[in-house]
N, CA, C and O atoms as a Tinker XYZ file with bonds, in Angstrom:
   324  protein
     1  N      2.218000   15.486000   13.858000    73     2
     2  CA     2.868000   14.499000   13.035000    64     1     3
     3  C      1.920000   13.349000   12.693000    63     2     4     5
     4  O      1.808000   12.970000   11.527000    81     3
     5  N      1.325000   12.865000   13.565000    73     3     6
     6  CA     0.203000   12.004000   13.585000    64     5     7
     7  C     -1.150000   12.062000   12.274000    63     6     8     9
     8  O     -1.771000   11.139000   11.748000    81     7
     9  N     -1.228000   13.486000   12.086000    73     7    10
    10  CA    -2.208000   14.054000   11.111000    64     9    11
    11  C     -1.404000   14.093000    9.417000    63    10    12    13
    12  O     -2.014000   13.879000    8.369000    81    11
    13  N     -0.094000   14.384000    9.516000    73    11    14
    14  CA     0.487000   13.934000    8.385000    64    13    15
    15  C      0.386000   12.746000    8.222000    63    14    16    17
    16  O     -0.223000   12.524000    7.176000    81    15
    17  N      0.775000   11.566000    8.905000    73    15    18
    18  CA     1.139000   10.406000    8.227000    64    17    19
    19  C     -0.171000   10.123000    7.922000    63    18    20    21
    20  O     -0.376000    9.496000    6.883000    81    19
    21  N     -1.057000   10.436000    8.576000    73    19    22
    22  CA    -2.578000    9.892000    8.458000    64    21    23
    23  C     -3.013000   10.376000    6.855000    63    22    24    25
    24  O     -3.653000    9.591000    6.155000    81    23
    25  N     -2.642000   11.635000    6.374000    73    23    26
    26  CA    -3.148000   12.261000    5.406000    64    25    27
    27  C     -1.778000   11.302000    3.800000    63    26    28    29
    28  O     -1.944000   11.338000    2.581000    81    27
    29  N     -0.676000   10.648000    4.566000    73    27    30
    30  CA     0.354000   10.414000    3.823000    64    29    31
    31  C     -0.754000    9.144000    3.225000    63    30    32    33
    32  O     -0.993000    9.020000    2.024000    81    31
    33  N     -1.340000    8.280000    4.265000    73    31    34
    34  CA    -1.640000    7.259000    3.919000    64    33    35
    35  C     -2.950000    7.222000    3.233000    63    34    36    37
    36  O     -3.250000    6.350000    2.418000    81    35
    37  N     -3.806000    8.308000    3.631000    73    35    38
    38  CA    -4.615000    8.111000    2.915000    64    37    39
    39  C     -4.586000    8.775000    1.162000    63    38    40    41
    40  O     -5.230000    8.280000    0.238000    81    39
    41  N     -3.844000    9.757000    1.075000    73    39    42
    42  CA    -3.368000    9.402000   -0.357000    64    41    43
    43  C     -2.959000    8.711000   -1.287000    63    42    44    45
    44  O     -3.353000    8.683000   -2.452000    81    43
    45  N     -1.948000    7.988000   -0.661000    73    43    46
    46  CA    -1.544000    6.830000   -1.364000    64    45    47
    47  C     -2.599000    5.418000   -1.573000    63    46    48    49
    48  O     -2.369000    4.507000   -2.368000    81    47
    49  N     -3.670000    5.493000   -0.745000    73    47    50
    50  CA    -4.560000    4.596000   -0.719000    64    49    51
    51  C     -5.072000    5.386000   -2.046000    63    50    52    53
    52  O     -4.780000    4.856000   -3.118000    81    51
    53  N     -5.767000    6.534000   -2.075000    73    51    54
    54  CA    -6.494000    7.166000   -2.897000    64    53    55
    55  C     -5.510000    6.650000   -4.023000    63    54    56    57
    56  O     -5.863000    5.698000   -4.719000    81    55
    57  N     -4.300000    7.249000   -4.214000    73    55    58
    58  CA    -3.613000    6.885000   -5.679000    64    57    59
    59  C     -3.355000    5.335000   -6.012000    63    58    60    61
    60  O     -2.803000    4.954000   -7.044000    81    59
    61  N     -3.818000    4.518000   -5.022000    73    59    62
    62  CA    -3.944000    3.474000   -5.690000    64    61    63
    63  C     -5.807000    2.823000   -5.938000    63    62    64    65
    64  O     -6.067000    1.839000   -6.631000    81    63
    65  N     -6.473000    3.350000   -5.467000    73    63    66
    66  CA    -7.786000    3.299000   -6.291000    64    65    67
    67  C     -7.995000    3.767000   -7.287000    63    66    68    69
    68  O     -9.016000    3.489000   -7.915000    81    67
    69  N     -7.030000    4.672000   -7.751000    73    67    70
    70  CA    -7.279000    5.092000   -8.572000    64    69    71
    71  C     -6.979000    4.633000  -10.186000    63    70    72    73
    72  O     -7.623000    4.579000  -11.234000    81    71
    73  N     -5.307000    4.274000   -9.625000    73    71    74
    74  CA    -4.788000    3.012000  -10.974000    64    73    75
    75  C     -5.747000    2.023000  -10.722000    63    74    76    77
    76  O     -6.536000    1.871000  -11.655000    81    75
    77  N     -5.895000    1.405000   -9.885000    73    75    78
    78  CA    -7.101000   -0.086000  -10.232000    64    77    79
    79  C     -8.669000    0.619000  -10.982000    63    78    80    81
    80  O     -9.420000   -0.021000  -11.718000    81    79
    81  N     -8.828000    1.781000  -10.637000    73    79    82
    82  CA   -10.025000    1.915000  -11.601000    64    81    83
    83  C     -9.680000    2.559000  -12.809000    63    82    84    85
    84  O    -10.666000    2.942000  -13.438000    81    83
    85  N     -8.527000    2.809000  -13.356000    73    83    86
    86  CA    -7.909000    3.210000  -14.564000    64    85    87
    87  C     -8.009000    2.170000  -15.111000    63    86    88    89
    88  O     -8.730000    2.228000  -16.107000    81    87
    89  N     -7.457000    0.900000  -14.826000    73    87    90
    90  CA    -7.095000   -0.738000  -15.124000    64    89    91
    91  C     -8.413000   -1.320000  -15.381000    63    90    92    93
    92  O     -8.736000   -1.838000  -16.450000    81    91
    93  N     -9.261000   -1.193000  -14.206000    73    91    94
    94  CA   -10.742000   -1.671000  -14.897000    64    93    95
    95  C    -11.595000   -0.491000  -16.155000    63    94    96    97
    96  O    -12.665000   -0.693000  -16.730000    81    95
    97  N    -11.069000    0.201000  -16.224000    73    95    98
    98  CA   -12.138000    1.454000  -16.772000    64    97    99
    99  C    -11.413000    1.653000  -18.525000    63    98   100   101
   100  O    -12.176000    1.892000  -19.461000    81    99
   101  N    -10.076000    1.530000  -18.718000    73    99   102
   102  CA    -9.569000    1.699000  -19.646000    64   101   103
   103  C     -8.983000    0.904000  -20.188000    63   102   104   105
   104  O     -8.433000   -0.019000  -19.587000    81   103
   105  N     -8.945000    1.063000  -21.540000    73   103   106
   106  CA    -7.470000    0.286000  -22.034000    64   105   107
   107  C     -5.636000    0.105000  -22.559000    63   106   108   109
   108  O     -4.884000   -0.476000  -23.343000    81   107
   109  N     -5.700000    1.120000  -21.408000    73   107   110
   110  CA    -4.234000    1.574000  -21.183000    64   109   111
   111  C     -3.794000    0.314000  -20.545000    63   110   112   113
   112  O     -4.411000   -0.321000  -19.689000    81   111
   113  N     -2.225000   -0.068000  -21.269000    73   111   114
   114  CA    -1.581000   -1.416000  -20.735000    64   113   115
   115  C     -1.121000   -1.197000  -18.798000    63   114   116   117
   116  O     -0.020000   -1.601000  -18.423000    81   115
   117  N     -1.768000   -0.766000  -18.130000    73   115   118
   118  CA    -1.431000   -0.424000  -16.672000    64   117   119
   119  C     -0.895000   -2.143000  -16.128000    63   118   120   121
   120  O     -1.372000   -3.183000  -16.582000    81   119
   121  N      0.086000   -2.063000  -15.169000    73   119   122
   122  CA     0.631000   -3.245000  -14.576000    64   121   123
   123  C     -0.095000   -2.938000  -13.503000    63   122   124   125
   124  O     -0.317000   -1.732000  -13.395000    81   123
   125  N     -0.641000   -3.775000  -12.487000    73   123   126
   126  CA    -1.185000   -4.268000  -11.435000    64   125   127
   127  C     -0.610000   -4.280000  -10.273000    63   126   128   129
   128  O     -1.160000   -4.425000   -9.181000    81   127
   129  N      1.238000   -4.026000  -10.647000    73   127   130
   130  CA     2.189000   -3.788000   -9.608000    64   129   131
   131  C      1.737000   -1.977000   -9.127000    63   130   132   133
   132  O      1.549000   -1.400000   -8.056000    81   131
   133  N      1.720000   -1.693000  -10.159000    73   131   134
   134  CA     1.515000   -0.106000   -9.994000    64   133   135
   135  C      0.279000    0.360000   -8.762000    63   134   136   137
   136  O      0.326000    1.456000   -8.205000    81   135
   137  N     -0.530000   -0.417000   -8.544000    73   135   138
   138  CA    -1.541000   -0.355000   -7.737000    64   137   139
   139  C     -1.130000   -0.653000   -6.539000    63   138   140   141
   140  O     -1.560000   -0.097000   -5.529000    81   139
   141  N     -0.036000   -1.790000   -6.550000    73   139   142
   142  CA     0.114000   -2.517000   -5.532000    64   141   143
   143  C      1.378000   -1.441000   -4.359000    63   142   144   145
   144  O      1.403000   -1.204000   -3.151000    81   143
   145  N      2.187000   -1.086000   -5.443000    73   143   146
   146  CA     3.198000    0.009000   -5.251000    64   145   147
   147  C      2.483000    0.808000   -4.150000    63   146   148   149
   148  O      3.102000    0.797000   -3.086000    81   147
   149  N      1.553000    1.364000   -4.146000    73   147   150
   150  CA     0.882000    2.778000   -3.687000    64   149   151
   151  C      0.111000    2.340000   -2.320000    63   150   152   153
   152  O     -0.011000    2.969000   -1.269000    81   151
   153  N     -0.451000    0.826000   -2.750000    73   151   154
   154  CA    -1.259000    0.200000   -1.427000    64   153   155
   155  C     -0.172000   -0.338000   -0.413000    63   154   156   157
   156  O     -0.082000    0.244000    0.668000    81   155
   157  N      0.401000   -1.076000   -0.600000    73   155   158
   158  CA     1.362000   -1.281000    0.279000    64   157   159
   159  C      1.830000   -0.309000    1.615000    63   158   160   161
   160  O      1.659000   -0.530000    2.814000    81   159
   161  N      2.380000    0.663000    1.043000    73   159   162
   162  CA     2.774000    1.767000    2.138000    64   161   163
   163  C      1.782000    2.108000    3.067000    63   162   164   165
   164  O      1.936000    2.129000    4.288000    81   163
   165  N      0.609000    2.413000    2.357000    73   163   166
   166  CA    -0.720000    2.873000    3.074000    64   165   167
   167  C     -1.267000    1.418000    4.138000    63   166   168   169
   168  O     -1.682000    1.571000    5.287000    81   167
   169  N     -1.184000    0.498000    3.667000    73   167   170
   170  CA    -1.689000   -0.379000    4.939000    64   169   171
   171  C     -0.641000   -0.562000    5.862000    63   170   172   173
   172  O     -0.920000   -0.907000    7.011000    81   171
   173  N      0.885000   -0.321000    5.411000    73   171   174
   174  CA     1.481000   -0.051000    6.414000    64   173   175
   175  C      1.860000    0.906000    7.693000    63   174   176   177
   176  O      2.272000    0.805000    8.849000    81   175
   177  N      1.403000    2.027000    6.616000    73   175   178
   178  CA     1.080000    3.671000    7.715000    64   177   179
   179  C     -0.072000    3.158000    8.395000    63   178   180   181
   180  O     -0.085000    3.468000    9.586000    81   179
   181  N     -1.021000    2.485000    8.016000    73   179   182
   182  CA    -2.286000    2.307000    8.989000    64   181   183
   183  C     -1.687000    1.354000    9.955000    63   182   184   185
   184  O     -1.220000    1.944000   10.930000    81   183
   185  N     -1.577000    0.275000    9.984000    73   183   186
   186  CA    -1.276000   -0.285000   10.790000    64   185   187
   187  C     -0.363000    0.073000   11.919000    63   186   188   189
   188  O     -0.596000    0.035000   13.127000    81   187
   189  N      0.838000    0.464000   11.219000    73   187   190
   190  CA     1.927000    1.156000   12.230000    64   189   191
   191  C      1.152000    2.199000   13.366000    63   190   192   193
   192  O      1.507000    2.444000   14.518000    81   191
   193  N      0.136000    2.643000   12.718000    73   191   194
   194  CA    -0.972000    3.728000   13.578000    64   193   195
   195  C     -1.628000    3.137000   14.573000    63   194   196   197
   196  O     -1.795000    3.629000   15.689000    81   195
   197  N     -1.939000    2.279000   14.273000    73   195   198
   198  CA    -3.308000    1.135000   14.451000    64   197   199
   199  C     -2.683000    0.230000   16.183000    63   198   200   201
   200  O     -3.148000   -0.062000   17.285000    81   199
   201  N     -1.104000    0.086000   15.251000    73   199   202
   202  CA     0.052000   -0.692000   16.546000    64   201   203
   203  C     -0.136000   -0.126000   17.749000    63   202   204   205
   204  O     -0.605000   -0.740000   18.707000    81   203
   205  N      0.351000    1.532000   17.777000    73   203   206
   206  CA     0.547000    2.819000   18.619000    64   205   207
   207  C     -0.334000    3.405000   19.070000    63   206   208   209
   208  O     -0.006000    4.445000   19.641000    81   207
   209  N     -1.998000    3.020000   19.044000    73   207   210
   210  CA    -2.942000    3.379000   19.804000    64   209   211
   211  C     -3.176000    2.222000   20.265000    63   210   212   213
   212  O     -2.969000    2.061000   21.468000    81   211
   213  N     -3.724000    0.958000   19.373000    73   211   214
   214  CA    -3.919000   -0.189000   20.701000    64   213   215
   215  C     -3.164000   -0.894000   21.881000    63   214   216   217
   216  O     -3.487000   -1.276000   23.006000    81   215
   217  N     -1.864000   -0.901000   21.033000    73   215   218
   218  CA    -1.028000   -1.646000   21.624000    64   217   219
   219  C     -1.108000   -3.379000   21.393000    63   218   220   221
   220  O     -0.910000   -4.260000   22.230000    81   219
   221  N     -1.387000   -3.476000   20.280000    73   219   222
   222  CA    -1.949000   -5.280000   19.916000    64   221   223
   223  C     -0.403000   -5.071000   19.120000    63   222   224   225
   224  O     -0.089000   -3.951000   18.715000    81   223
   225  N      0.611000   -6.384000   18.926000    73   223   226
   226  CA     1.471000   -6.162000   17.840000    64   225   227
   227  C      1.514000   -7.557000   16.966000    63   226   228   229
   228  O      1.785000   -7.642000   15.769000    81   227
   229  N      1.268000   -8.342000   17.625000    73   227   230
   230  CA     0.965000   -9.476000   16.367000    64   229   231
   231  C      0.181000   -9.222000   15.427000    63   230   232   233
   232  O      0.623000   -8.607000   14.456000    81   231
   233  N     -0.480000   -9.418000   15.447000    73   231   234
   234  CA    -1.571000   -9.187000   13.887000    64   233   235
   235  C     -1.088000   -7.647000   13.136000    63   234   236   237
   236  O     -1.462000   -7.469000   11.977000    81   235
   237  N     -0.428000   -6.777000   13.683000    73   235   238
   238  CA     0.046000   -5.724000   12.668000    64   237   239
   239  C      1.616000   -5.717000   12.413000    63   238   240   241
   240  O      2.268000   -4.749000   12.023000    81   239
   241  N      2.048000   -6.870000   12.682000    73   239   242
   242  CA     3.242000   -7.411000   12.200000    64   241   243
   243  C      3.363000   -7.980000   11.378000    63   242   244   245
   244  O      4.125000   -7.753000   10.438000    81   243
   245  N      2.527000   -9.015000   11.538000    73   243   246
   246  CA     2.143000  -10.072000   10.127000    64   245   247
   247  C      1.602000   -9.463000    9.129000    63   246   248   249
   248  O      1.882000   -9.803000    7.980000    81   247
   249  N      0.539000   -8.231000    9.451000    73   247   250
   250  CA     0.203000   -7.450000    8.092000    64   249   251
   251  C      1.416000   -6.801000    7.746000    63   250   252   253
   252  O      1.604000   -6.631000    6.542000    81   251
   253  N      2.022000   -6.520000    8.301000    73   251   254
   254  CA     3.419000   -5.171000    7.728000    64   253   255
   255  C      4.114000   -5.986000    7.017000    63   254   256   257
   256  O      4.231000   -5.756000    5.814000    81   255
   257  N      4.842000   -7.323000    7.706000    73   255   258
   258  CA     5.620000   -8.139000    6.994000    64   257   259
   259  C      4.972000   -8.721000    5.213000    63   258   260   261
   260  O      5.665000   -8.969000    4.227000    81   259
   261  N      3.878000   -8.770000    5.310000    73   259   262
   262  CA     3.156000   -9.321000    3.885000    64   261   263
   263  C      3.153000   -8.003000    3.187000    63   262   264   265
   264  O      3.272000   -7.990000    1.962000    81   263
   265  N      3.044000   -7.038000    3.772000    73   263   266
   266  CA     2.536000   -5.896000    2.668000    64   265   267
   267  C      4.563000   -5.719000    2.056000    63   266   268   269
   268  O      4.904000   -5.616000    0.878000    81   267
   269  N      5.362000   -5.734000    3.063000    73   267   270
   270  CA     6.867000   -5.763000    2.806000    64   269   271
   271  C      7.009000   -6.444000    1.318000    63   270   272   273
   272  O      7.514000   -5.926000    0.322000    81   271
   273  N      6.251000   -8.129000    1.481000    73   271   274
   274  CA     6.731000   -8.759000    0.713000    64   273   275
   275  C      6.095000   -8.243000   -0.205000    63   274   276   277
   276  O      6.811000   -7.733000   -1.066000    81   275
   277  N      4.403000   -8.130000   -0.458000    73   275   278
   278  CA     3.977000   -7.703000   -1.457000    64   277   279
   279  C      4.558000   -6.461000   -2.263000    63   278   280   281
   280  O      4.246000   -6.489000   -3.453000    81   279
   281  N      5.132000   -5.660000   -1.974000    73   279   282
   282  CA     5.740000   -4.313000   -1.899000    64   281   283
   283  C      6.987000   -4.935000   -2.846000    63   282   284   285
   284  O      7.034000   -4.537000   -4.010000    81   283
   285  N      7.582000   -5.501000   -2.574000    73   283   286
   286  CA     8.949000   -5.914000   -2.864000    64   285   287
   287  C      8.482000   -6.912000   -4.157000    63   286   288   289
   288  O      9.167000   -6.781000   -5.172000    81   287
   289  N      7.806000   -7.514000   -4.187000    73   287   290
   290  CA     7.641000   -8.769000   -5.377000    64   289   291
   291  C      6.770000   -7.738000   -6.527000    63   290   292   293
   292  O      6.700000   -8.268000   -7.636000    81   291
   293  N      6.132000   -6.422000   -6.437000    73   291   294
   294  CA     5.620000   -5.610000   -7.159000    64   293   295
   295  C      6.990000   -4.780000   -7.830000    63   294   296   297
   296  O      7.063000   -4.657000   -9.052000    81   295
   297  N      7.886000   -4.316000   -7.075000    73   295   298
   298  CA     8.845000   -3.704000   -7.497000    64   297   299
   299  C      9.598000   -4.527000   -8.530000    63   298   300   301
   300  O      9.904000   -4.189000   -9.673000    81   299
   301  N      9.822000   -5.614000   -7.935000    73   299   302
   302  CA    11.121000   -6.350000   -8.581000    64   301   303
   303  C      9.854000   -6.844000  -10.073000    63   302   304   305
   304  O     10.504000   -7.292000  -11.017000    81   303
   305  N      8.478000   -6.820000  -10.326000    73   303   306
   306  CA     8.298000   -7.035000  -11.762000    64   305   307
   307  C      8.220000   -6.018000  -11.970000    63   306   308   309
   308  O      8.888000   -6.026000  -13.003000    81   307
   309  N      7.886000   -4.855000  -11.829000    73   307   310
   310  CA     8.434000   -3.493000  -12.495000    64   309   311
   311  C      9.335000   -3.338000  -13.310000    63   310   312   313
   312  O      9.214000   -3.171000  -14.524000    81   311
   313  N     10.678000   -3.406000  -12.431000    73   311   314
   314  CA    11.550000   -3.161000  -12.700000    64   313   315
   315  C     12.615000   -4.326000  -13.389000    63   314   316   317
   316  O     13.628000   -4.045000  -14.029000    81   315
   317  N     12.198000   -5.468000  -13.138000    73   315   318
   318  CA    12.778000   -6.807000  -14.007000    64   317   319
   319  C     12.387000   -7.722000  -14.883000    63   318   320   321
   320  O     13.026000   -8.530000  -15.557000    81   319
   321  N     10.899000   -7.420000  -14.758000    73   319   322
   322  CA    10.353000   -8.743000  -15.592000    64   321   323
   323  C      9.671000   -7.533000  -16.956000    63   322   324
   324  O      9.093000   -7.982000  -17.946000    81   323
């Protein structure tokens, strides 16, 4: 299970390098949320990983909680603004 989430996250990292170099490389109207969408999860699968081998939980709380918000303030201009 460990090797999935690992492979979950590093895709989604990949699919979001990939819109940010679409965004720098082209001139397709790409939103910046769209990047953000894909990164989010992935620093959260890392970390959540990161929690469960060291055993440190502050500092991968505070990252989870920001990537939450970031995650959430990307969606809501997606989908509202």
């Amino acid at each position: 299970m460990k090797k999935i989430w690992r492979w979950v996250g590093h895709i989604l990292f990949g699919a979001a390098v990939l819109i940010f170099l679409l965004m720098l490389f082209t001139d397709s109207p790409f939103h910046a949320e769209w990047g953000w969408i894909f990164m989010a999860p992935s620093v959260v699968i890392t970390r959540v990983r990161d929690m469960r081998e060291s055993g440190r939980k502050v500092e991968p709380l505070i990252t989870i909680t920001l990537c939450i918000l970031i995650f959430s303030l990307s969606l809501y201009g997606l989908l509202f603004i």
